[in-house]
N, C-alpha and C positions, 0 to 999 in steps of 0.2 A: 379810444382806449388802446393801448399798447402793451406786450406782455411777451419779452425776451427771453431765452430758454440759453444759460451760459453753462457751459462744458469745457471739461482739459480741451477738446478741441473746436473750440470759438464761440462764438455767438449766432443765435438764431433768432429769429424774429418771427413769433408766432401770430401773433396778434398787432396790425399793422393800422394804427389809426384810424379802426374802427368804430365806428357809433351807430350805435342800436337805440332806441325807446321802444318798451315794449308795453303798450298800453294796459292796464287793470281789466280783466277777463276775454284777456285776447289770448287764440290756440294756436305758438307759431310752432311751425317746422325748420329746424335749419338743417340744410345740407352741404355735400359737400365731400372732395374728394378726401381717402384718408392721405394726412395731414394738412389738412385746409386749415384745421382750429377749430374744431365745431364743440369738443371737449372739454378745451381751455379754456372758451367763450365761457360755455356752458358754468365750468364751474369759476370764473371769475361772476358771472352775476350770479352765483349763487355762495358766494363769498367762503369759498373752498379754497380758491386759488389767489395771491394779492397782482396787480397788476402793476408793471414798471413806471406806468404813466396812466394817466384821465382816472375815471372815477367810473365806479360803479355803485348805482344808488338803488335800494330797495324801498319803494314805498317813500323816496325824497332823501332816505339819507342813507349815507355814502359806506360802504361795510368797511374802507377804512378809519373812518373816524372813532366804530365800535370799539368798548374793552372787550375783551375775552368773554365777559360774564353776558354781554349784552346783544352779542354775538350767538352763541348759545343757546340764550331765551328765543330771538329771532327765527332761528335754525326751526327748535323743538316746539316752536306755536303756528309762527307763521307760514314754512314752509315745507312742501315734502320730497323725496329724493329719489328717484329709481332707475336704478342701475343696470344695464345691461347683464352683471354676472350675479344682482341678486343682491349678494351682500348680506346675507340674509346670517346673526349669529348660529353655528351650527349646532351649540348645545343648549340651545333654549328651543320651545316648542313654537310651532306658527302661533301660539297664543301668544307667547311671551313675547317672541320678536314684533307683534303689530301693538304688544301696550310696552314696551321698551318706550316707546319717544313720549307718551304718558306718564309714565314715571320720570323720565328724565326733568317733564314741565311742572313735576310735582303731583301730581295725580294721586290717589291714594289707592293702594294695590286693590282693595275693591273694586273702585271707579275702574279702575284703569283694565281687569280682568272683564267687567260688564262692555266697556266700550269694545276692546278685543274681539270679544265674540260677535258681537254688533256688526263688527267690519267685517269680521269671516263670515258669517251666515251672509252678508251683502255679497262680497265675490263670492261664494257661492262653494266655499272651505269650509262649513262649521262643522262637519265633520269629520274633518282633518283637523282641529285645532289644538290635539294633543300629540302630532304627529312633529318628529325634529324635520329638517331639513332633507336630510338625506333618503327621508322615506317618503319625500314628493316630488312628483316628476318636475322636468322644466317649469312648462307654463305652470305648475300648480305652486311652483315656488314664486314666480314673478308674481302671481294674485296674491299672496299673500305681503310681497314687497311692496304692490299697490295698495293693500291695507294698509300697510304699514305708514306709508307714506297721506295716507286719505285721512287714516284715524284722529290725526288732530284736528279735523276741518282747517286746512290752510290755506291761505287766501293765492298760493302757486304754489304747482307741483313744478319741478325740475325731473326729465326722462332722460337720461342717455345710450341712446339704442335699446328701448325697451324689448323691442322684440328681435333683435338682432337676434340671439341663442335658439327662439322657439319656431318652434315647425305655425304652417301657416294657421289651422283651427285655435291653438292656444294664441297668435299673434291675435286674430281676428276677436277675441275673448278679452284681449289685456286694452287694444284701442278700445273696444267698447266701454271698458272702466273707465278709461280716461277718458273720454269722452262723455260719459255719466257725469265725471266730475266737473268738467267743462262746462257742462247744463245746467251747475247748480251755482255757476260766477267763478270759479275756479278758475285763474290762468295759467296756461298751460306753455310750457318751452319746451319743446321736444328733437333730440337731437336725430338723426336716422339717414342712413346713407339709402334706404327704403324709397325710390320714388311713391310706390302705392300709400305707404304709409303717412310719405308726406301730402299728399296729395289732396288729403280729407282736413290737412287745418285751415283755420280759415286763414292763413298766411304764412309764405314760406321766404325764406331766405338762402342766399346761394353764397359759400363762402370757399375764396380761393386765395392761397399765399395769404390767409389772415385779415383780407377784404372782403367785405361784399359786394360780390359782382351783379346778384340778381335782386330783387326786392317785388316780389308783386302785387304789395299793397301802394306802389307809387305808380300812379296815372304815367309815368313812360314807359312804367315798364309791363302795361296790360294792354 
C-alpha cells in the first residue's frame, strides 16, 4: 500500500509500499518513530483514510470498493476505535457516548441505554455514567472510549496511542481492557511509540519512512 501526503509545498510519501496481513484475533503493536506512519497505517486499514495505491481489505473486502452506506455499517458493527485524545462527544454523558455507535447500528434507545451501562459497570464507570466528559479524569475518560469502542462486540478494535495521555496506573487499567477484549477473539491493532506497551502483544511491527523495518512474527527476524 502506498499513501502520498501533497501540499503547496510537494509531495510526501508516507506510506511506501508497504504490506501487512494482519491475521483474525491477532494483538499487533506497531511502532515507530514520530512520522514513521504508524497513524496513517492505522487509519487506512481502518478505512478512515483512502490510499494512493494497493488495497486495504477488512474481512476480504477492500474499503474501497464500499458505498458510503456500507462503509458505515462496517465501522458501527464490526469495528471499534480508540483514540489517544478520547474523542469522546462533550455534551452527552459517558452513557450516551458508549450507546452512540448502538444507535448509530440501529439499536433501540432502550437496548442501546441497557447495553451502555453493561459496558460501564464492565470498565468499572457505572457510576460515573451520568457523568459528561469533563467531569472524568484522563484514564476514566479513555475506559469509557474503551466502552465505547467494546460495546458493539466487534470482531477489531483499532488503538492509537491509547495510553499516550495517561499516567502509568490508568495506562496499566486501559491495556488490561484491551486485553480483556483480546481474550475473548477480539483483534487488536494498536498503535504506541510505548516500548512496554508494545511489548505485551503477541506481535509487533517497526515502521520507518513508511516501511516495515522490523517484523517479529517472521522466523528472521526472532
Amino acid at each position: 500500500m502506498r499513501k502520498i501526503h501533497h501540499s503547496a509545498a510537494g509531495s510526501l510519501v508516507i506510506l511506501d509500499g508497504l504490506d501487512l496481513v494482519v491475521p483474525a484475533g491477532e494483538f499487533l503493536a506497531v511502532r515507530g518513530p514520530s512520522g514513521s506512519g504508524k497513524t496513517t497505517l492505522l487509519n487506512c486499514l481502518a478505512g478512515l483514510d483512502s490510499l494512493d495505491d494497493g488495497q486495504a481489505l477488512i474481512n476480504g473486502v477492500d474499503w474501497a470498493t464500499m458505498g458510503d452506506h456500507q462503509r458505515s455499517a462496517v465501522r458501527a458493527q464490526s469495528t471499534g476505535y480508540v483514540f489517544q485524545s478520547f474523542n469522546l462527544i462533550p455534551v452527552l454523558t459517558a452513557q450516551q457516548n458508549v450507546a452512540l455507535p448502538l444507535r448509530i447500528g440501529g439499536a433501540s434507545d432502550r437496548e442501546a441505554r441497557r447495553r451502555a451501562r453493561e459496558e460501564l459497570d464492565h470498565v468499572g464507570l457505572g457510576d460515573r455514567r451520568e457523568h459528561l466528559p469533563a467531569a472524568l479524569s484522563g484514564g476514566e475518560q479513555q475506559r469509557v472510549a474503551v466502552a465505547r469502542a467494546t460495546v458493539t462486540r466487534p470482531s477489531i478494535i483499532w488503538a492509537d496511542e491509547p495510553t499516550g495521555n495517561l499516567d502509568s496506573v490508568s495506562a496499566a487499567s486501559v491495556m488490561a481492557l484491551l486485553h480483556g477484549a483480546h481474550a475473548t477473539g477480539v483483534t487488536i491493532v494498536l498503535v504506541t511509540h510505548e516500548r512496554d506497551v508494545a511489548t505485551v502483544a503477541q506481535r509487533r511491527i517497526e515502521l520507518h519512512d513508511g516501511r516495515i523495518v522490523a517484523d517479529d512474527a517472521d522466523p528472521a527476524e526472532s
